[in-house]
N, C-alpha and C positions, 0 to 999 in steps of 0.2 A: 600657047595654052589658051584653050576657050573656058568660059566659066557660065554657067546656066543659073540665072536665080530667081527663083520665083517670087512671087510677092514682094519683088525689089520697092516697088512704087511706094508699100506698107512702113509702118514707123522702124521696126526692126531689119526689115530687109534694105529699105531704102538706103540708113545707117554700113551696113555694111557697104553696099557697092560704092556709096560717096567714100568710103575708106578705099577702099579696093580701087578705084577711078583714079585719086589722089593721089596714091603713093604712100600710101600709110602702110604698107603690106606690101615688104618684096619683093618675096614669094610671085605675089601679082602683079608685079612692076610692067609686064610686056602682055599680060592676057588680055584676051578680048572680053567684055562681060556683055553676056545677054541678060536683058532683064523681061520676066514673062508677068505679068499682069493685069489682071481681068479692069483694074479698075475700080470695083465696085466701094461703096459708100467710104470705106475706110485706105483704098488705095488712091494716090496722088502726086502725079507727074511733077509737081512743084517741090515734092520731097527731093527731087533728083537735079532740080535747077543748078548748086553747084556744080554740078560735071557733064551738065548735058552735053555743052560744050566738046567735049571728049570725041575723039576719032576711035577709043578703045571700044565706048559704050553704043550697043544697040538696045532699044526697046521696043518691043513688041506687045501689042494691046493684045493680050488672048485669055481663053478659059484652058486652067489645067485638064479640065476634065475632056477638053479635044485630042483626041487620041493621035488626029492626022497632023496637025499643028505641032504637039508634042514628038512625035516623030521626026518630024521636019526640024523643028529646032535639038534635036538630041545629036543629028548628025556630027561628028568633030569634037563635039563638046568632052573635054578631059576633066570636069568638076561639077555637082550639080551639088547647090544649097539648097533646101528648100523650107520656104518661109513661109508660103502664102497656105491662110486657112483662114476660117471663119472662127474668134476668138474670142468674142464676149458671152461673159456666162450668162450675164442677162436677158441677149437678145437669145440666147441657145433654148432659157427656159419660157418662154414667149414662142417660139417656132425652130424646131430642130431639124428639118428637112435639109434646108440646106448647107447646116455642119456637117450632115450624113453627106450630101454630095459631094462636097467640095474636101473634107477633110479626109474622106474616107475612099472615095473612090476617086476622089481626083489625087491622093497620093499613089495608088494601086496603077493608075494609068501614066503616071512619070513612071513608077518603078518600072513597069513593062516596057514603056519607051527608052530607058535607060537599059535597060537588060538587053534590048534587042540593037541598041545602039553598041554595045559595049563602052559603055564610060568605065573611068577609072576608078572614081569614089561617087559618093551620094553622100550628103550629109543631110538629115531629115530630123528639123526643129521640131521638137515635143514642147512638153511644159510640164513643171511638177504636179499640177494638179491631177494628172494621171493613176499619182499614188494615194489620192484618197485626203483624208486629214489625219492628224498625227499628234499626241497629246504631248510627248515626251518624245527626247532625240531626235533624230533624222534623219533619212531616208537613204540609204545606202541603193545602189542604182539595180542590186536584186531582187529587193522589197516588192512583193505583189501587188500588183495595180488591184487600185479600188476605188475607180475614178465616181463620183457622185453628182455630174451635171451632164444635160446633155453637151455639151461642149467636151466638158473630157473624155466622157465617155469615147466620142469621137477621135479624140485624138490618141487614146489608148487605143483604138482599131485602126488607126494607120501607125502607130508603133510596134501593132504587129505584125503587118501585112510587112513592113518594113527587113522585121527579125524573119520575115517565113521569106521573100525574096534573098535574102543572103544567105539563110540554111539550104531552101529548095536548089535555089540555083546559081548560089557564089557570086552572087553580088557585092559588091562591098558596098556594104552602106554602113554607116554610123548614125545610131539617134542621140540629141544633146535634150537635154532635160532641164528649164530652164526655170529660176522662181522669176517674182514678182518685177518686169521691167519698167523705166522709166527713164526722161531726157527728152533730148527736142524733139519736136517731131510727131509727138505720138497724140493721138488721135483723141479729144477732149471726150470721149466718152468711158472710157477707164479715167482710176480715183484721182490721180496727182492733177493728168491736165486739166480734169473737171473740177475740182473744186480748186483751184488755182485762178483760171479761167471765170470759176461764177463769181470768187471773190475778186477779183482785178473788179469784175463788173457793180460790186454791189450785192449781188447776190446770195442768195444762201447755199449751201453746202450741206447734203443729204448723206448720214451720217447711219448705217446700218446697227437695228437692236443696239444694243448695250457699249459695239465700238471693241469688243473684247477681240474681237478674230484676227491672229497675228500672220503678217505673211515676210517672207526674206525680201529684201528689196537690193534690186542688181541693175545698176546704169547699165544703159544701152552697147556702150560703148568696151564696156569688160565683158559684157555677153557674146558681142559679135569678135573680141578676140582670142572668146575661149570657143567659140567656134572656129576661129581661121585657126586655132591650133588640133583640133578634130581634125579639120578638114586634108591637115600638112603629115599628121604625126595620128591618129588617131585611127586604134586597129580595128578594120572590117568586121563588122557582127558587134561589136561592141557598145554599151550605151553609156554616155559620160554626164553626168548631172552638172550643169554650172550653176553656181550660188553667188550671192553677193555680202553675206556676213553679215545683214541688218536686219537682225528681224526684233519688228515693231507694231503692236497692236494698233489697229486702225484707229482707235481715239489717238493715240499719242502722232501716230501718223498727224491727226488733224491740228493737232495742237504745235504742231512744228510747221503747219502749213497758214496754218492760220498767222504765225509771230511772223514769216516771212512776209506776208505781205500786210501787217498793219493789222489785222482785224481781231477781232475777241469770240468769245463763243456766244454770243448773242446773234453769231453767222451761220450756226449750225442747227440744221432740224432735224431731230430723231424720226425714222422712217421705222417702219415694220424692217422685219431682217428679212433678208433674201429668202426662199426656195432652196433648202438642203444646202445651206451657207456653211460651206469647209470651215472649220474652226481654227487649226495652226497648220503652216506647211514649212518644212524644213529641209534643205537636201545637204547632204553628206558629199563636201566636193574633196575628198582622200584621192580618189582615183584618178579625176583630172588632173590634181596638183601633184599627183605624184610621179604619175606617167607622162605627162605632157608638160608640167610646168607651171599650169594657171595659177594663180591668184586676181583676187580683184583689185583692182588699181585706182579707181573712184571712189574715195571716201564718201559718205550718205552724206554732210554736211555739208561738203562742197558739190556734190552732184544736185542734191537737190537745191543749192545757191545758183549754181548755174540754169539749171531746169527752170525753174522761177525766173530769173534775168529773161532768159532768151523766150516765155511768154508774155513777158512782159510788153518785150520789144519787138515781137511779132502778130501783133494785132491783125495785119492783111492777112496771116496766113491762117489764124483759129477763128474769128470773126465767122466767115462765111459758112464754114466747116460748120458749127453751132447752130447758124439761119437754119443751115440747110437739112440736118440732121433734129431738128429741133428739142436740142439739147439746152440752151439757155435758162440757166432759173431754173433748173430741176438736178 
């Protein structure tokens, strides 16, 4: 079996393949895994140091959006994840250009490399923010999209492109719908590793309006195995929401982050609120646990104990990331 993953190098995809590499996933116990990544500010090969090692894993430096490269790597390949997109709302509302490329026509050009290739599935990582924000209840995976950032926006237009390749022309692809991720790995410019990371340092912790806006929060690591069960079990044309069962308004968020490492709210600066700041997001996971099985398996107590520990304890690996990205202190 070959397995194609995009944005492996990324916090989320990385996550997976070091599963898939390992032996955490049977299923993949004998495949070969490519991993296709541009690289860019938020991709990194150090993500992947546990199983570089590996005779199964190839990595290839490339942009989704090369059409010939993407062909070239589609050959053979019997699975294709796809992770890599350009994902912060912040930077989306600051310059949306290249969400549009990259999310939207760089999904459009796997699908066609995939279609022409004849692969056997597609699995094509969404996110909830798709559906807009939500006062009460939660999002059931037919809910119309009303996405409000340029970011989502984006990836509600490869969510379609996604459903129009498998109606047009029997693809099978599946989209997973994901809320609010978090765990090692993931890239100190989202809330956990960054105010984590400024408070390790001293720093303060920028704390949006009033702190009201609630999101579901879903360890890394129950995300990527309610994907490996889309990917095994999870019928063509279909879209499977995965949740993690924690939803927590961003103050209380800070105030749980704050007690784990020592500090008091004398760490926290109220900032203006974002640019069309979603207010609650909530997904309705019935349909994965019902048909496939999932539940979330990481308690928020202990995921976020561990998440904490392991930045604690890897200063080499967020250090530079902050320099470089000049995130520090803000």
């Amino acid at each position: 079996m070959r397995v194609l993953v995009t944005g492996g190098a990324g916090f989320i995809g990385s996550h997976y393949v070091r599963q898939a590499v390992s032996g955490a996933y049977p299923e993949l116990a004998d495949a070969e895994v490519v991993v296709l990544d541009k690289l860019t500010y938020a991709g990194n090969e150090a993500n992947l140091a546990p199983v570089a090692g590996s005779q199964r894993l190839e990595f290839v430096r490339g942009d989704i959006c090369d059409a010939e490269l993407v062909a070239q790597l589609m050959r053979g390949v019997d699975l294709v994840v796809h992770f890599a997109a350009e994902s912060h709302v912040d930077r989306s509302i600051h310059g949306s250009a290249d969400f549009v490329l990259t999310n939207v026509l760089g999904t459009q050009t796997l699908l066609q490399g995939a279609l022409n290739a004849g692969v056997g599935k597609f699995v094509h990582v969404s996110t909830d923010e798709v559906y807009g924000s939500i006062a009460e209840g939660s999002w059931r995976e037919d809910h119309v999209l009303e996405p409000n950032s340029p970011y989502s926006a984006s990836k509600a237009s490869s969510d379609l492109m996604a459903r129009a390749f498998h109606r047009t022309h029997g693809l099978p692809v599946c989209v997973t719908r994901c809320s609010n991720n978090y765990g090692p790995y993931q890239f100190p410019e989202k809330v956990i590793p960054l105010f984590v990371t400024n408070l390790l340092d001293g720093a303060k912790v920028p704390l949006y309006g009033d702190g009201l806006n609630v999101r579901d929060w879903l360890h890394v690591d129950d995300h990527c195995h309610g994907i490996r069960l889309v990917a095994g079990k999870g019928r063509p044309g279909e879209i499977y929401n995965i949740g993690g069962g924690t939803e927590l308004a961003n103050r209380e968020l800070t105030e749980r982050l704050l007690a784990a490492v020592g500090a008091d709210w004398s760490s926290v600066e109220q900032v203006p609120d974002r640019k069309g700041h979603d207010r609650r997001y909530s997904v309705d996971i019935t349909k994965i646990s019902t048909e496939l099985g999932y539940r979330p398996r990481v308690s928020f107590d202990d995921g976020l104990a561990e998440t904490v520990r392991w930045y604690r304890e890897h200063r080499s690996w967020w250090e530079p990331l902050k320099e470089r990205a000049s995130l520090a202190g803000k």
